[in-house]
KOLRO-654537 format. One record per atom (N, C-alpha, C, O): residue in three letters; x, y, z. Coordinates in steps of 0.02 Angstrom, whole numbers, plus 50000, padded with zeros to 5 digits. Example, Ala and Ser with C-alpha at 12.3 -4.5 7.8 and 13.67 -1.06 7.14 Angstrom:
2
ALA506604971650390ALA506154977550390ALA506604983550390ALA507124983450423SER506424988850354SER506844994750357SER506455000250394SER506705005750402
//
This chain:
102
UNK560145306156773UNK560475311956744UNK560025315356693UNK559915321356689UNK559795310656655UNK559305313456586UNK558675320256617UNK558495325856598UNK558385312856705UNK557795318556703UNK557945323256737UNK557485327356744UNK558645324856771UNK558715330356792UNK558815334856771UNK558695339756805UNK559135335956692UNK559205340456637UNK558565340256616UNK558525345656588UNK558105338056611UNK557405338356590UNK557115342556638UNK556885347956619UNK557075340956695UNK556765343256739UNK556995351256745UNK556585355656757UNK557675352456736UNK558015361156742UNK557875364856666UNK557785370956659UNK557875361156624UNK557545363756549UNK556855366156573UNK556815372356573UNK556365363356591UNK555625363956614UNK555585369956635UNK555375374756603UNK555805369656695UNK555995376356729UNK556175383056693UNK555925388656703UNK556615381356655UNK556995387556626UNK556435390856565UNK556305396556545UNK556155382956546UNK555705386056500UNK555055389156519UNK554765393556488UNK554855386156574UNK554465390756625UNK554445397656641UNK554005401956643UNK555235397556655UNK555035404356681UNK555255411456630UNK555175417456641UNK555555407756572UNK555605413456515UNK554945412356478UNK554915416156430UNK554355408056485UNK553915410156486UNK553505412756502UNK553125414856459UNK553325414256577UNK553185419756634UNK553185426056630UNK552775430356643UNK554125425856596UNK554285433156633UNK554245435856535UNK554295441856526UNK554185433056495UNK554205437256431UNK553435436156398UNK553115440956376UNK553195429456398UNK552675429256353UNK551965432056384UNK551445431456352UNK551975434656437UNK551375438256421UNK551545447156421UNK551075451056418UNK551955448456423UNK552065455656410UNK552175456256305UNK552175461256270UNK552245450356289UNK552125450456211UNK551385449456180UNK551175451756126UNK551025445056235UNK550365445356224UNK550065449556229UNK549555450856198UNK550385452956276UNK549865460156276UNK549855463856235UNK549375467456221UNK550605463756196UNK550585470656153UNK550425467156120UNK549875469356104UNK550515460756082UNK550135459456002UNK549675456356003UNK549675452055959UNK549175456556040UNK548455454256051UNK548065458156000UNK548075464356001UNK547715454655953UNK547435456455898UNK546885461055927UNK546625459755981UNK546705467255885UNK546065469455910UNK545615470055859UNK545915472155809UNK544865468855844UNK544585467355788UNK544375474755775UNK544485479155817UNK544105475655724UNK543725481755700UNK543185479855656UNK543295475755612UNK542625482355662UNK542075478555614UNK542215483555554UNK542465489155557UNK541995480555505UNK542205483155434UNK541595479055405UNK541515472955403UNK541105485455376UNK540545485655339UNK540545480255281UNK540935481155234UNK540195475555282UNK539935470855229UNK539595473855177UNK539025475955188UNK539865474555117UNK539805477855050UNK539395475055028UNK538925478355006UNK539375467355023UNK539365461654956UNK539985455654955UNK540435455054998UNK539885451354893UNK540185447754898UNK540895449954842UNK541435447154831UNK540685454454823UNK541305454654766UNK541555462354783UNK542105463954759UNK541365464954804UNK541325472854825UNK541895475354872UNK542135471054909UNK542085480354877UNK542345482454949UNK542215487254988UNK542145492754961UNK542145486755052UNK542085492855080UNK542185499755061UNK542725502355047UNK541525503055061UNK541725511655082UNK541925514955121UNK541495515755164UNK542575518555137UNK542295522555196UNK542335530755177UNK542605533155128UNK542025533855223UNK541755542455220UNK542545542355262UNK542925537655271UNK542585549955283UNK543235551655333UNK543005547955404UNK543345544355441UNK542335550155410UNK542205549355476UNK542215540455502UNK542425538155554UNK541925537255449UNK542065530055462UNK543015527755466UNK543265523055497UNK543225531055440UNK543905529255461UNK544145531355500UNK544725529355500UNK544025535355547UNK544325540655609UNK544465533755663UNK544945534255701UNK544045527355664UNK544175523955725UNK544645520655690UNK545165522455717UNK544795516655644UNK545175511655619UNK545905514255604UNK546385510355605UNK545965522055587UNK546625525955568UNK547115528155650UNK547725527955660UNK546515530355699UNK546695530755769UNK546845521655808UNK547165520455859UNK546575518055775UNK547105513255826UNK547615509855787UNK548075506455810UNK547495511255719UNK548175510255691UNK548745513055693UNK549275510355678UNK548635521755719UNK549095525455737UNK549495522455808UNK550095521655820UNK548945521255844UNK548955518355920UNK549395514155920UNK549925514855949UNK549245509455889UNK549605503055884UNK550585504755848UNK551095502555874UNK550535507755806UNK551205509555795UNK551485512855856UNK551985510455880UNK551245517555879UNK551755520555950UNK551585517156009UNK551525520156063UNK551485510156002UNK551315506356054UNK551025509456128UNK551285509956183UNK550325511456098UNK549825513856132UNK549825519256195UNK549475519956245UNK550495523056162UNK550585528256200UNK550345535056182UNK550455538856135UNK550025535456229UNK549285542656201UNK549765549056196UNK549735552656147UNK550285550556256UNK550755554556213UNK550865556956165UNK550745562256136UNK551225550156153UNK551575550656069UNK551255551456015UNK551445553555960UNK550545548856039UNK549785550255975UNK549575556655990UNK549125558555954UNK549745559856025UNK549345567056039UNK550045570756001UNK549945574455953UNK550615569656022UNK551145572955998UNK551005573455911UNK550685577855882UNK551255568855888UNK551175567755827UNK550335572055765UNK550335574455708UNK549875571055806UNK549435573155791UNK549645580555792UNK549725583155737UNK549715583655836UNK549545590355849UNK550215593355784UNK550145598855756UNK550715589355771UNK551295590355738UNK550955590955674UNK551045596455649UNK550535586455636UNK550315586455580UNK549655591655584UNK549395592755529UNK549415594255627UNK549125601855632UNK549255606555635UNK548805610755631UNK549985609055645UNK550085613155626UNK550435613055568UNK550735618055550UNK550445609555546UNK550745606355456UNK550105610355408UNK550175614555363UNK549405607155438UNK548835604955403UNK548305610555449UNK547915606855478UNK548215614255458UNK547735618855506UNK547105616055504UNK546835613655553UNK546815616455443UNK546215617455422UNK545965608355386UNK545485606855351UNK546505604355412UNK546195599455381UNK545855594455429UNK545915594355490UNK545535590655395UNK545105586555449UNK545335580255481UNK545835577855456UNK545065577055533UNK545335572955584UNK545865568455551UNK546465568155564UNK545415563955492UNK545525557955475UNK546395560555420UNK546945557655420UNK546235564855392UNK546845568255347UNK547165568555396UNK547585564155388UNK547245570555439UNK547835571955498UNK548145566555533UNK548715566355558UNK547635561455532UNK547915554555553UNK548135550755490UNK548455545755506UNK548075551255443UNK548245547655393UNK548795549955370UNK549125546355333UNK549055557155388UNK549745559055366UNK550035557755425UNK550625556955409UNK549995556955489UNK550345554555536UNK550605547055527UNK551125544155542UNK550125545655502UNK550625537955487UNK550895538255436UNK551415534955436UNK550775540755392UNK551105540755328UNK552005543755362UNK552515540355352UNK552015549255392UNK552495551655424UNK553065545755469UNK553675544655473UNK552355542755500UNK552965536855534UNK553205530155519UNK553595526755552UNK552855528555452UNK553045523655449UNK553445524255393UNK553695518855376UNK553635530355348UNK554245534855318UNK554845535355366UNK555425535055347UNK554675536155423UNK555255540555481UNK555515532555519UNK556005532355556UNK555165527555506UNK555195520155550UNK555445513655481UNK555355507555484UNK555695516555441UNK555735511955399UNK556545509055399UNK556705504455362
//
């Protein structure tokens, strides 16, 4: 009796591992970003332009990597911001959603 409830636990745990854990892996699969070595006591600089990659997949990553919703959003904070530059425009986009997601 024991190993047959063992044996249907296995299973069950099997296959809600199958059918859920890699669609969680996918989305929270770490992605690295290299980030400039200052020193030992120091911290990174960045210009606008060095943050344009690290602010775009952080945006990414909040609308779970739907280019859409990153193009949407973007173009929303341009016509907010006309004249301002990439990284300002992505940096108020998140600022926007994670205000609007709280």
């Amino acid at each position: 009796m024991g190993t047959v409830l063992g044996c249907i636990a296995a299973f069950i745990f099997i296959v809600i591992t199958f059918k859920f854990g890699r669609k969680w892996w996918r989305r929270h699969k770490r992605r690295r970003i290299a980030i400039p070595y200052m020193g030992a006591h120091s911290t990174p600089i960045f210009t606008g332009s060095e943050k344009i990659p690290a602010l775009r997949q952080n945006l990414l990553r909040k609308v779970v990597w739907d280019e859409a919703v990153f193009e949407r959003l973007i173009e929303f904070e341009r016509t907010r911001l006309p004249n301002a530059p990439l990284h300002t425009l992505l940096e108020s986009a998140i600022e926007r959603w994670e205000r609007d997601n709280r």
